[in-house]
C-alpha positions in Angstrom: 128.2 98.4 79.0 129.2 99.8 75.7 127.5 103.0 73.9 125.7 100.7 71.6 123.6 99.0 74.5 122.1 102.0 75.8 121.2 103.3 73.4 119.3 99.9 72.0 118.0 99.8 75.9 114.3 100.4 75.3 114.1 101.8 78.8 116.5 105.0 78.5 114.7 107.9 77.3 115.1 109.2 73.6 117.0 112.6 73.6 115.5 113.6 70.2 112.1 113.0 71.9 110.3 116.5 71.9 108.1 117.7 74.8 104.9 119.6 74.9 104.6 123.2 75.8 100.9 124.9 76.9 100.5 128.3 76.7 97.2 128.5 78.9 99.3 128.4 82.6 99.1 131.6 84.5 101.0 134.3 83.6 103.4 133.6 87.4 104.4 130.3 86.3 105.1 131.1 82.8 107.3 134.3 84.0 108.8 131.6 86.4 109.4 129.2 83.6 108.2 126.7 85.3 105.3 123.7 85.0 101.6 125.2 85.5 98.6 122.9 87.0 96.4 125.6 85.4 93.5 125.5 87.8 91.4 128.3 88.1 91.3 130.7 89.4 94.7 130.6 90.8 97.0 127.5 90.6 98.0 125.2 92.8 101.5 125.5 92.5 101.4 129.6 93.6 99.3 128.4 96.6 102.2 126.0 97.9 105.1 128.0 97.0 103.0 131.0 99.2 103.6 133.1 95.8 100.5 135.4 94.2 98.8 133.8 91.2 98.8 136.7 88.8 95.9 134.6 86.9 95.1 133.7 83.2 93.9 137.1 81.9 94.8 137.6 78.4 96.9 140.6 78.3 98.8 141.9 75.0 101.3 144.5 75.8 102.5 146.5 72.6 106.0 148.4 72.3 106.0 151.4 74.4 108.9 153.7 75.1 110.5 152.5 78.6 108.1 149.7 79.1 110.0 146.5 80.3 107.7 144.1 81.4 108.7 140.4 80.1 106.0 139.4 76.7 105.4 136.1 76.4 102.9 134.0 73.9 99.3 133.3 75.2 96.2 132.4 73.0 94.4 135.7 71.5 90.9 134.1 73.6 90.4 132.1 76.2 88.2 128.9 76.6 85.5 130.2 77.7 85.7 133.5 75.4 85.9 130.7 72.4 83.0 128.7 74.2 81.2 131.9 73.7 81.9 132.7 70.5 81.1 129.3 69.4 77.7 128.8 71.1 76.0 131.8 69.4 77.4 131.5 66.1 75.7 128.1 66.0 72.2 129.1 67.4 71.9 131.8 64.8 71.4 129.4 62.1 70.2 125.9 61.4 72.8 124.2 58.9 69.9 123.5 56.5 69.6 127.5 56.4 73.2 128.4 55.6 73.1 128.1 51.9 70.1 130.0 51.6 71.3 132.9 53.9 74.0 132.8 51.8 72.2 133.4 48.5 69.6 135.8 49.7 72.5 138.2 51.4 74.0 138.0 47.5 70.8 139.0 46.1 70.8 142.0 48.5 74.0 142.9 47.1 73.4 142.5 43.8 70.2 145.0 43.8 72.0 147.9 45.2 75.4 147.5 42.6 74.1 150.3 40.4 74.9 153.2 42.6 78.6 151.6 43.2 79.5 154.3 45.7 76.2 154.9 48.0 76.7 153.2 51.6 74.8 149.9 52.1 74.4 147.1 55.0 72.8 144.0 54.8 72.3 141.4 57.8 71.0 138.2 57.8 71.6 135.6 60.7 75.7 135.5 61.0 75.9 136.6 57.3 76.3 140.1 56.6 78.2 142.3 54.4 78.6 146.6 53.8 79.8 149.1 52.0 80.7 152.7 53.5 81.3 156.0 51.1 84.7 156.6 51.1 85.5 159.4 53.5 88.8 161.0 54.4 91.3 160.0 57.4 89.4 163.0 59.9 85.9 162.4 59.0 86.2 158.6 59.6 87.7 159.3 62.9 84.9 161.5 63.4 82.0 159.4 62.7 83.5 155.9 64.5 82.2 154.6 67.8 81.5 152.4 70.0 78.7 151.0 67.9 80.3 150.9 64.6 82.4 148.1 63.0 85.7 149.1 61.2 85.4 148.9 57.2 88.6 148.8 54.8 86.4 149.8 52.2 85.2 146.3 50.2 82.3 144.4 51.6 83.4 141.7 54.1 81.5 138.6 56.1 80.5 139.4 59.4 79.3 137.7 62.3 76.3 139.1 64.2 75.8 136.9 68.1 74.1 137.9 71.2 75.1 139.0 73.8 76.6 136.1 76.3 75.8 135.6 79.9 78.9 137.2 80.9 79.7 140.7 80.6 82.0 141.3 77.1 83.5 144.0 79.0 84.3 142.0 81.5 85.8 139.2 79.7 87.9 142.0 77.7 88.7 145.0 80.0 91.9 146.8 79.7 92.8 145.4 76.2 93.4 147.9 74.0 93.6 145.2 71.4 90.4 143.6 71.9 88.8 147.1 72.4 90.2 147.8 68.8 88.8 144.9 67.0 85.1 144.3 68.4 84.6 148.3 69.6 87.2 150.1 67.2 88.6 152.1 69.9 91.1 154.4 69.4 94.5 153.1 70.0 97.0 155.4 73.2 99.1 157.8 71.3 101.8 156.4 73.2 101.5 152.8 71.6 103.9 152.5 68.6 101.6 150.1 66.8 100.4 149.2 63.1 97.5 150.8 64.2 98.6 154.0 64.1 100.8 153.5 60.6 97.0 153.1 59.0 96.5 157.3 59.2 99.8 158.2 57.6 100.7 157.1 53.9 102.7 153.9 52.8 106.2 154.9 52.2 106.1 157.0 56.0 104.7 154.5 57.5 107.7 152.0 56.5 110.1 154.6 57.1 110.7 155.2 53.3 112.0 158.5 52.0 109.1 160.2 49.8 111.5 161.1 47.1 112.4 157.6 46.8 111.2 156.0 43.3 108.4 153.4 43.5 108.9 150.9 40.9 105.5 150.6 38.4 103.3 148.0 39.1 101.7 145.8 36.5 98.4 147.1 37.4 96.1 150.5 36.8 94.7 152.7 39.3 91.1 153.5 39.2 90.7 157.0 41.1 87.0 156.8 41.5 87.3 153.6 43.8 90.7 153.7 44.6 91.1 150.6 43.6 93.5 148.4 41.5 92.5 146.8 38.9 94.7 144.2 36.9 95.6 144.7 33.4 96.0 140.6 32.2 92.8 139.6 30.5 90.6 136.6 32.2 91.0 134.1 28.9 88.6 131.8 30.4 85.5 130.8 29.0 82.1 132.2 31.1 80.8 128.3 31.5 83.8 126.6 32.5 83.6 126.6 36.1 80.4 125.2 35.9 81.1 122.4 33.1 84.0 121.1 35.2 82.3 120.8 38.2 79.2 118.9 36.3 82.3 116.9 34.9 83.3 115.6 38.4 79.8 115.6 40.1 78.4 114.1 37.1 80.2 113.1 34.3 82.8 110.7 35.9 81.0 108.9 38.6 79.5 107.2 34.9 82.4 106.1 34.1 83.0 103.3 37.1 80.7 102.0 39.6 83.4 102.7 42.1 82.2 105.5 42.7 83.2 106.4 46.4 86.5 106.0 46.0 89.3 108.0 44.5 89.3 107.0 40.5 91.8 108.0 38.3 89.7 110.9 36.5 89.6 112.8 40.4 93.0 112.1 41.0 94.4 113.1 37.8 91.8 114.6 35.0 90.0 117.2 37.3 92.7 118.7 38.6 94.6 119.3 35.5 91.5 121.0 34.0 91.6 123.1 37.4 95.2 123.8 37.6 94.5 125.2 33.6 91.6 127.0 34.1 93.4 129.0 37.0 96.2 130.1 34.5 93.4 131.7 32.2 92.2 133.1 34.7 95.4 134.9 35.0 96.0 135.3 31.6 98.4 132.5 31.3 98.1 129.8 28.8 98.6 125.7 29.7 100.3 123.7 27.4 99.1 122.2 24.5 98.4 119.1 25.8 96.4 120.7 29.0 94.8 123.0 26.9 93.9 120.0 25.1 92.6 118.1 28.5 91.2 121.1 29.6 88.6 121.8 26.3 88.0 118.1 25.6 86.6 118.2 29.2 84.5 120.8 28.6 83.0 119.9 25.3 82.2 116.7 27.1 80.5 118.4 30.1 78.2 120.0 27.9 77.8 117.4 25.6 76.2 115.6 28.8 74.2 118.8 30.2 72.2 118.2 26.2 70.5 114.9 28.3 69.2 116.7 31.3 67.9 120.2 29.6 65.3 121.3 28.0 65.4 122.4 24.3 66.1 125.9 24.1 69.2 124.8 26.6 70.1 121.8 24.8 70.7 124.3 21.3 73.1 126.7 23.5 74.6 123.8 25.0 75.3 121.9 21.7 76.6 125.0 20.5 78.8 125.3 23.2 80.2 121.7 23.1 80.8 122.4 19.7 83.2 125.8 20.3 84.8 123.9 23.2 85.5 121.1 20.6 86.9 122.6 18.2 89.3 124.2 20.3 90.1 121.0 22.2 91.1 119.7 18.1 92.9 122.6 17.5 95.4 122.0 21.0 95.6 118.4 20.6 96.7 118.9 16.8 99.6 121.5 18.0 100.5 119.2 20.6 101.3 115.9 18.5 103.3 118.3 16.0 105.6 119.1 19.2 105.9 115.6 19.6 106.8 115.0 16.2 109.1 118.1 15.7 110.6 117.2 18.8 111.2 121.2 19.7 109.4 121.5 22.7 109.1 118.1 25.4 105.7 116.9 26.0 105.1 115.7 29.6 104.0 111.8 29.6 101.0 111.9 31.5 99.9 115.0 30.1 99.9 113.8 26.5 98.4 110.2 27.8 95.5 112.2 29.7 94.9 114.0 26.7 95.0 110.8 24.7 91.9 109.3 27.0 90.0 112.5 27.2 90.2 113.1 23.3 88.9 109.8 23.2 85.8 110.0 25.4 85.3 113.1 23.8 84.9 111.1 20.3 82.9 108.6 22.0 80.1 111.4 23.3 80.0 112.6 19.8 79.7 108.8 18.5 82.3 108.7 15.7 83.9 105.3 16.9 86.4 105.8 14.0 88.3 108.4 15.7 87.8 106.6 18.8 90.3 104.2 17.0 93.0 106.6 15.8 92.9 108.2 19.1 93.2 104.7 21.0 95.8 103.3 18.4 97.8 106.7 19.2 97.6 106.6 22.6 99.3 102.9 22.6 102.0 104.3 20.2 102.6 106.8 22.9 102.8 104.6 25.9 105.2 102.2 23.6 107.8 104.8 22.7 107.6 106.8 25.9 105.8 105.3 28.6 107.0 101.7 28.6 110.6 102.4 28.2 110.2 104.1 31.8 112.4 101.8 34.5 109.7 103.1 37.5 106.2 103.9 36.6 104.5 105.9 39.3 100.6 105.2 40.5 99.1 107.6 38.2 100.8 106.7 34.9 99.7 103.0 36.3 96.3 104.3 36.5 96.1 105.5 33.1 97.6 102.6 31.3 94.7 100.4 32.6 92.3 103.0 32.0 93.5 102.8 28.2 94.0 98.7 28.1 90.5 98.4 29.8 88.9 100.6 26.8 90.5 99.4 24.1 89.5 95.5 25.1 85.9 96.5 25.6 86.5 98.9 22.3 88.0 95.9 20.3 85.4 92.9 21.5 83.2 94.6 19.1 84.9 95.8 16.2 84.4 94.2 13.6 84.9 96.2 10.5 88.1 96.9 10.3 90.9 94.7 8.8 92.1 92.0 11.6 95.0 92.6 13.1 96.6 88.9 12.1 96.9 90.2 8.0 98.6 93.4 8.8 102.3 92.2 7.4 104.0 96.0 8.4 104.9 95.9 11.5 103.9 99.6 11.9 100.6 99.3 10.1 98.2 101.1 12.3 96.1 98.5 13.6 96.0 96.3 17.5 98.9 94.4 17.5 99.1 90.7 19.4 102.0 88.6 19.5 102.1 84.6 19.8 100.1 82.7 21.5 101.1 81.2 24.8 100.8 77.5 25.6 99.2 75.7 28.7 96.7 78.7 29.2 94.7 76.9 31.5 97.8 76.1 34.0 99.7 79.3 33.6 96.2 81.5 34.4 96.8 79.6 38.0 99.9 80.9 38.6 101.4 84.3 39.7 103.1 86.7 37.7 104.6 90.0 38.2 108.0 92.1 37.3 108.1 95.1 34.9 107.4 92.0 32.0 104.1 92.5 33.0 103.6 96.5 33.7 104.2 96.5 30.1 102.0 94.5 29.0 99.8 96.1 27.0 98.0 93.5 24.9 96.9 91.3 27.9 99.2 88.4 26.5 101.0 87.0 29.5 98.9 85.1 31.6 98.6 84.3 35.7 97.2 86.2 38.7 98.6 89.6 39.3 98.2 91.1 42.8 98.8 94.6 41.9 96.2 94.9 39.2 94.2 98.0 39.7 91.2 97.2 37.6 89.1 95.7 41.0 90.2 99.3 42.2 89.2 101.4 39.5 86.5 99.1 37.8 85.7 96.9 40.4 86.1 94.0 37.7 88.7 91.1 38.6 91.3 91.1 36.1 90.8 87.7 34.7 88.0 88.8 33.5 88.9 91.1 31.3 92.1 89.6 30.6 89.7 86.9 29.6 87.5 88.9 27.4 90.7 89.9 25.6 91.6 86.2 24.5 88.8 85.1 23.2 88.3 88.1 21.1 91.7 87.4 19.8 90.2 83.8 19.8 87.4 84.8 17.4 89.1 86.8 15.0 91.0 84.1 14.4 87.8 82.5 13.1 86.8 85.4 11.5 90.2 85.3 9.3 89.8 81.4 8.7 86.1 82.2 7.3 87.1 85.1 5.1 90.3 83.9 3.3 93.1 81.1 4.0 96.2 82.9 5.1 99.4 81.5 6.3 98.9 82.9 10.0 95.5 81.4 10.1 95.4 78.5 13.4 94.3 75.0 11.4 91.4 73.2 13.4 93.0 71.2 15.7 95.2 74.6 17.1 91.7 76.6 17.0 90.1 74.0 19.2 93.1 72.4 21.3 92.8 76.8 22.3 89.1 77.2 22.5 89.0 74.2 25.1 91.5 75.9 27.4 90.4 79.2 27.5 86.7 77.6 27.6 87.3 75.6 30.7 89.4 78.5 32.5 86.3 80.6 32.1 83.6 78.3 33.5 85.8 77.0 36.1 86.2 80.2 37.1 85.0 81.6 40.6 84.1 85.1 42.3 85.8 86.1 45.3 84.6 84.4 48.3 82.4 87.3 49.4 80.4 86.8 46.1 77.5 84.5 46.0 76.7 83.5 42.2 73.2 81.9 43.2 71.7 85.1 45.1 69.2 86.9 42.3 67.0 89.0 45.3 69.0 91.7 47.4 68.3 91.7 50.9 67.1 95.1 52.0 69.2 95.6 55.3 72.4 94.9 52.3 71.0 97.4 49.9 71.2 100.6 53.2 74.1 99.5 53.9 76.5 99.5 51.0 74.9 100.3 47.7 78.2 100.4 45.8 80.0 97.6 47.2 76.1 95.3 46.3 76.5 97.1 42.3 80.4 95.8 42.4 78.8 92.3 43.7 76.2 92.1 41.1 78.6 93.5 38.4 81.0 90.9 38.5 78.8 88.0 38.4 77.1 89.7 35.3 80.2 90.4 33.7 81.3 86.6 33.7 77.8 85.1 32.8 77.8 87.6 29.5 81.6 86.7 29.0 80.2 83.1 28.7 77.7 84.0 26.4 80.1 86.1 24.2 82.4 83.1 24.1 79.7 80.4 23.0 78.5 82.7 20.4 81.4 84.3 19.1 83.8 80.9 19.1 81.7 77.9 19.1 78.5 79.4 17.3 76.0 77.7 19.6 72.3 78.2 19.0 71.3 81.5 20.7 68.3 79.1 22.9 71.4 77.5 25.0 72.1 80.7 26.2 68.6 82.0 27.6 69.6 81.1 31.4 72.2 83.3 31.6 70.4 86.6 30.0 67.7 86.0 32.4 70.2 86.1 35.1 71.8 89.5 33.6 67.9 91.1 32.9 67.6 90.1 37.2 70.8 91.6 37.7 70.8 94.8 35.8 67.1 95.0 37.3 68.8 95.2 41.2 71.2 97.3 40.6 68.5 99.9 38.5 67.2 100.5 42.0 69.7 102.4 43.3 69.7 105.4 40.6 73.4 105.4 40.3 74.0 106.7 36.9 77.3 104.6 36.4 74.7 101.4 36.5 73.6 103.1 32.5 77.0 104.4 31.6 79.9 102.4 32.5 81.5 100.1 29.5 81.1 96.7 31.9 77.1 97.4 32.3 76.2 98.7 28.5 78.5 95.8 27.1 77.1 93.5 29.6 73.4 94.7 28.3 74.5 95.1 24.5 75.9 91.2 24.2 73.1 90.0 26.4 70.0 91.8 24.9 71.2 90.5 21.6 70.6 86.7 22.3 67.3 86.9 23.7 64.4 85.5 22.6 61.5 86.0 24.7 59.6 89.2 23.5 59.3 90.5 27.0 62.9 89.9 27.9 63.4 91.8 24.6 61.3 94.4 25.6 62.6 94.8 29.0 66.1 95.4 27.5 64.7 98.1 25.1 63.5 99.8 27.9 66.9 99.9 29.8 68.2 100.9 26.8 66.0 104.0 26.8 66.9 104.8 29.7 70.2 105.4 29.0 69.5 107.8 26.1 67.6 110.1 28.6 70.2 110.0 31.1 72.7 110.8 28.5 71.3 111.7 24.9 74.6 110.1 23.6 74.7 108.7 20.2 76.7 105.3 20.7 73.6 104.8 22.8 71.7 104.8 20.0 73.7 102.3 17.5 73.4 99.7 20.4 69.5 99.9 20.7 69.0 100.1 17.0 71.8 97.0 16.4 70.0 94.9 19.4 66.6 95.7 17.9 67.4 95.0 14.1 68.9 91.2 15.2 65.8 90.7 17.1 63.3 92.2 14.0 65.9 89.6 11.7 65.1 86.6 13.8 61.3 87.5 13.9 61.4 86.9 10.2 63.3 83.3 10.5 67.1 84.4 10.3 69.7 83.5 12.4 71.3 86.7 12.6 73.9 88.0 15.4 75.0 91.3 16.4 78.5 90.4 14.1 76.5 90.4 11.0 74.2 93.5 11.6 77.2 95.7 12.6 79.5 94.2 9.4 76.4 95.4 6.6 76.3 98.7 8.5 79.8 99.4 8.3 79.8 100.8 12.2 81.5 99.7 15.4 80.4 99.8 18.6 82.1 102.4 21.1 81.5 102.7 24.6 82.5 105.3 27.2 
C-alpha cells in the first residue's frame, strides 16, 4: 500500500493529534509519569500495583539549598477548596445588591480622603477596601498576625466569607504558601523566595550593584506617599466618558431598529472614539481625522442629553455640545487640508467615519445645508479613494451603505437646490446620476453582483443583490430603497420639464414608458415570505417574544406602502384622497410598534420619513392629529431641530388645504427655502 493511502486511511490515527494532560492525579502517578484514575482518596491504580498513594494534597515546594525532591505543576486549590470559596462568596450578596455595595463602599472612601494618610477599613458584604499608615520594614513585621491581611499600601478589593464546614487549617496545613497569603505568615529563613526580596531594596534584591546608575524615569516622586505620579497631562475632557457611553447606550440604537445586533456605529464608531480618548488620557493626541470622530461624537451625545434634562442641565449641556463642536470643526478642517496637501496620509475609514459623524453632527444641529457639503464630500472621498480599492473589507462595506442609505433618504426631499440633470461641469458639486437603464422591470428580476456593483454608488444598476447589507444594518430590503432612489430621480425629471425645457429633459412618452416600469416593479412587489402585508393587530405571545424582529416586520411593510404614496404623488400627481388607505395603514403601524418604547421607532430615517411623507397626505383631522402627536413625541425624546421643520412643514400643508389649496409638502418646503434632513 503506498504512503499516500495511509495516510488518506480514515482509520490510522493523526500523529499531529494532541492529547490531554490533567494535573489533578495524585502526586505517585504523576512522579511515575503515568495515567491517574484520580479517585479519592487513594487511586485505583496504587491499590493494584500494591504501591502507596501519596494522595492529592496540594503541596508547593520553594527552592531550598540541598532540597531534591522532583516539582511538578498542580492547581494552586483544589475542587473542593474552590467549591468553598465559591459557595460563600455567592451567599454574601444577592446580585441585585452588588451595585449598590459597590457605591456605598465608595462613599465610605470618599468621606475619609481628607486626612490622606490616617489608617481606614471599610467592609461591606464581599466588598471591602483599607488603607494602613505607612510604617517601616520592623514595625510592620511587628504589628502583623494571624488576624491581619497584608497591605501594599493602596486600597485593594477584598473578599470577606465564612468560615466553611471544613477546617481551613485543615484543608491548608503545612503550606507555607497558603499560610502566607490568607494568614501572612512569615516565610522559613531558609526559603530563597520573593518573599523575602520584599524587606531588602530593589537593586539588592535583583542582584544589582548599588553604585550602578539607574536610568531616570519619565515620572516624579512624591515623598509624602511614596508614590509616583506621572508627569503627561490627562488632555481629556471631564464629560467624555460619560457622553460616549450615552452615545452607544443611547444615541445609536436611534439610528436602526436593528438594534440587537452588531451595527456599524458599535463595530466601528465607538471604538474609535474609545481607542482616542485613551490616548488623551495619556497625553497623546489622535489624528485629525479621529480627533475629528472623536469630538463630533461628543458634541452629538450632549446635544441629545438637551432632550432628557432639565433646564439648568440643558444650558451646561448646550454649552458643552457647543465647545465639543467647535473642536470637532476645527479637526475635521486640518484633516481635509492633509488630504489636500497630500503631506501626511489619511487612513480611508477614518476620514469616511469622520465624514458620517460630521454629518449627523449637522443633522442634530439642523443646518441641512452642511448636511450636503458634508454628504457631497464624503462621496468625493469614497470615489477618489475608496472605490479604486481592488478588495473592500466588511467595515468599509458598512460605511458605504451607511452613506448611500443617507444620502437617498437625504435627497428624496431636497428640493431647493439646483437638480442635478442642469449641472453641465462634470465636477460641479451636486448628486451625480448617469443614464438611465432600459427594461427596468426585467432587469430588477435578475441577479447581479461583481465589484460593478460594490461601486455603485448612485443605486443605478438594477437586479437582486445577495450581499446587500441594508436588511442587516436597516432591516429594509434593498429594493426598496433602491426603489426610492429611482423614482426620485424619476421626479426630478418632472421637476426640470416643469421649470424650463432643457435638452436633457425625457419628452413624455420616455417620462411615462419609465414611470410605468418602475410603477409596476413597485406594486408588484412582495415582502419576504415571513411578512404578512394584511396583519394590522400584533398578537401578544409575538410581541414577548421578539420585539425587534415584529418593528423590522412592521417597518418594511410601512416603508413600501409610503414608497407608493411618494411615487403617486411625486410622479403621477394623483389627488391626495386615493391615497388615504395606505396612511391609515402606516398611522396602525407606527401605532404597534409605539408600544414597545424603542427609541429607534421616533429616530431612525425609514420611520420619520415614513411619518413625514405620510402625515402630509392625510385628510381626516384625527388622522392629522394623531400624526402631530407622534411628531411630538419625537421632539421630547430628542429636542432636535430637523424635528421641528417636519411638524411645522406637515402642519402648514394641512392649515393650506383647510383653506381650499392643493398644496404638498414640495411646495411648502420650495417657499421656505429649507430641506428636510434626517438622522
Amino acid at each position: 500500500m503506498s504512503a499516500s493511502k495511509k495516510s488518506s486511511n480514515p482509520a490510522v490515527p493523526s500523529r499531529t493529534a494532541g492529547r490531554g494532560r490533567s494535573m489533578d492525579g495524585c502526586n505517585t502517578c504523576r512522579r511515575r509519569h503515568v495515567k491517574c484514575d484520580e479517585r479519592q482518596p487513594s487511586c485505583l491504580l496504587c491499590e493494584s500495583q500494591g504501591i502507596t498513594c501519596e494522595g492529592y494534597k496540594v503541596s508547593l515546594v520553594f527552592d531550598a539549598v540541598g532540597n531534591e525532591r522532583s516539582q511538578y505543576r498542580r492547581p494552586l486549590f483544589t475542587l473542593r477548596m474552590r467549591q468553598h470559596m465559591t459557595e460563600m462568596l455567592t451567599a454574601s450578596v444577592a446580585p441585585d445588591n452588588v451595585d449598590n455595595y459597590l457605591s456605598r463602599v465608595d462613599e465610605q472612601c470618599e468621606s475619609i480622603q481628607q486626612n490622606a494618610h490616617a489608617s481606614f477599613s471599610t467592609e461591606l458584604g464581599p466588598f471591602g477596601a483599607f488603607r494602613t499608615a505607612q510604617v517601616s520594614n520592623e514595625e510592620g513585621r511587628q504589628q502583623r498576625s494571624p488576624d491581619t491581611h497584608v497591605s501594599c499600601g493602596s486600597p485593594v478589593a477584598l473578599v470577606a466569607v465564612a468560615e466553611p464546614e471544613d477546617d481551613m487549617d485543615t484543608l491548608l496545613a503545612d503550606d507555607a504558601l497558603m499560610e502566607c497569603l490568607f494568614w501572612a505568615a512569615e516565610m522559613p529563613e531558609s526559603h530563597n523566595s520573593v518573599f523575602s526580596m520584599a524587606d531588602s531594596s530593589p537593586s539588592t534584591a535583583l542582584g544589582i550593584d548599588s553604585n550602578f546608575p539607574i536610568p531616570h524615569l519619565p515620572y516624579a516622586s512624591n515623598p509624602a506617599q511614596s508614590t509616583l505620579i506621572p508627569l503627561a497631562p490627562n488632555l481629556a475632557p471631564a464629560y467624555a466618558p460619560a457622553l460616549i457611553s450615552h452615545y452607544r447606550d443611547v444615541v445609536v440604537p436611534s439610528f436602526s431598529p436593528a438594534v440587537p445586533k452588531k451595527t456599524p456605529w458599535q463595530i466601528l464608531h465607538v471604538p474609535v472614539a474609545m481607542e482616542t480618548l485613551a490616548l488623551l488620557n495619556m497625553g497623546e493626541l489622535a489624528s485629525n481625522a479621529r480627533m475629528a470622530v472623536f469630538y463630533s461624537i461628543l458634541a452629538t451625545s450632549a446635544l441629545s442629553m438637551l432632550g432628557t434634562s432639565e433646564q439648568r442641565c440643558g444650558s451646561e449641556w448646550h454649552a458643552q455640545a457647543e465647545v465639543f463642536f467647535a473642536e470637532a470643526q476645527d479637526h475635521f478642517r486640518m484633516a481635509l487640508r492633509q488630504i489636500l496637501d497630500g503631506q501626511q496620509k489619511v487612513r480611508y475609514k477614518d476620514m469616511l467615519i469622520a465624514f458620517l459623524c460630521m454629518s449627523t453632527l449637522w443633522t442634530y444641529k439642523g443646518n441641512e445645508k452642511q448636511v450636503e457639503r458634508c454628504l457631497l464630500d464624503c462621496e468625493h472621498w469614497i470615489t477618489i479613494r475608496g472605490i479604486p480599492k481592488p478588495h473592500k473589507s466588511r467595515k468599509v462595506r458598512l460605511l458605504h451603505h451607511c452613506y448611500l442609505s443617507s444620502r437617498t433618504f437625504y435627497e428624496s426631499t431636497s428640493v431647493c437646490r439646483k437638480p442635478v440633470f442642469l449641472a453641465k461641469d462634470p465636477s460641479a458639486r451636486f448628486f451625480r446620476r448617469q443614464k438611465w437603464v432600459d427594461r427596468f422591470e426585467q432587469r430588477m428580476q435578475e441577479q447581479k453582483g461583481g465589484k460593478s456593483v460594490e461601486n455603485d454608488m448612485h443605486f443605478e444598476i438594477p437586479g437582486n443583490w445577495d450581499s446587500s447589507m441594508y436588511p442587516e444594518i436597516y432591516g429594509i430590503p434593498e429594493p426598496l430603497l433602491f426603489s426610492l432612489a429611482h423614482v426620485t430621480r424619476l421626479a426630478n425629471e418632472r421637476q426640470i420639464s416643469f421649470a424650463a425645457h432643457h435638452e436633457t429633459a425625457l419628452n413624455l412618452r420616455e417620462f411615462m414608458e419609465r414611470a410605468r416600469s418602475i410603477e409596476k416593479y413597485i406594486s408588484s412587489w412582495q415582502p419576504p415570505a415571513f411578512l404578512s402585508t394584511t396583519e394590522s393587530i400584533i398578537p401578544h405571545e409575538r410581541v414577548l417574544q421578539s420585539p425587534h424582529k415584529v418593528i423590522i416586520n412592521r417597518l418594511i411593510i410601512a416603508m413600501h406602502k409610503a414608497l407608493l404614496i411618494y411615487f403617486y404623488r411625486r410622479v403621477y400627481d394623483v389627488d391626495a384622497t386615493m391615497m388615504q388607505g395606505n396612511v391609515e395603514h402606516i398611522r396602525e403601524i407606527l401605532a404597534e410598534c409605539g408600544r414597545f418604547d424603542i427609541c429607534a421607532v421616533y429616530h431612525a430615517d425609514s420611520f420619520v420619513w415614513i411619518a413625514f411623507v405620510a402625515a402630509c397626505e392625510a385628510l381626516d383631522p384625527s388622522t392629522q392629529d394623531w400624526f402631530s402627536s407622534w411628531f411630538d413625541t419625537c421632539i421630547a425624546r430628542g429636542n432636535f431641530q430637523f424635528f421641528q421643520v417636519i411638524k411645522a412643514t406637515a402642519h402648514e400643508v394641512w392649515k393650506r388645504r383647510k383653506q381650499g389649496h392643493s398644496a404638498t409638502w414640495l411646495e411648502v418646503l420650495s417657499e421656505a427655502g429649507t430641506n428636510l434632513c434626517y438622522i
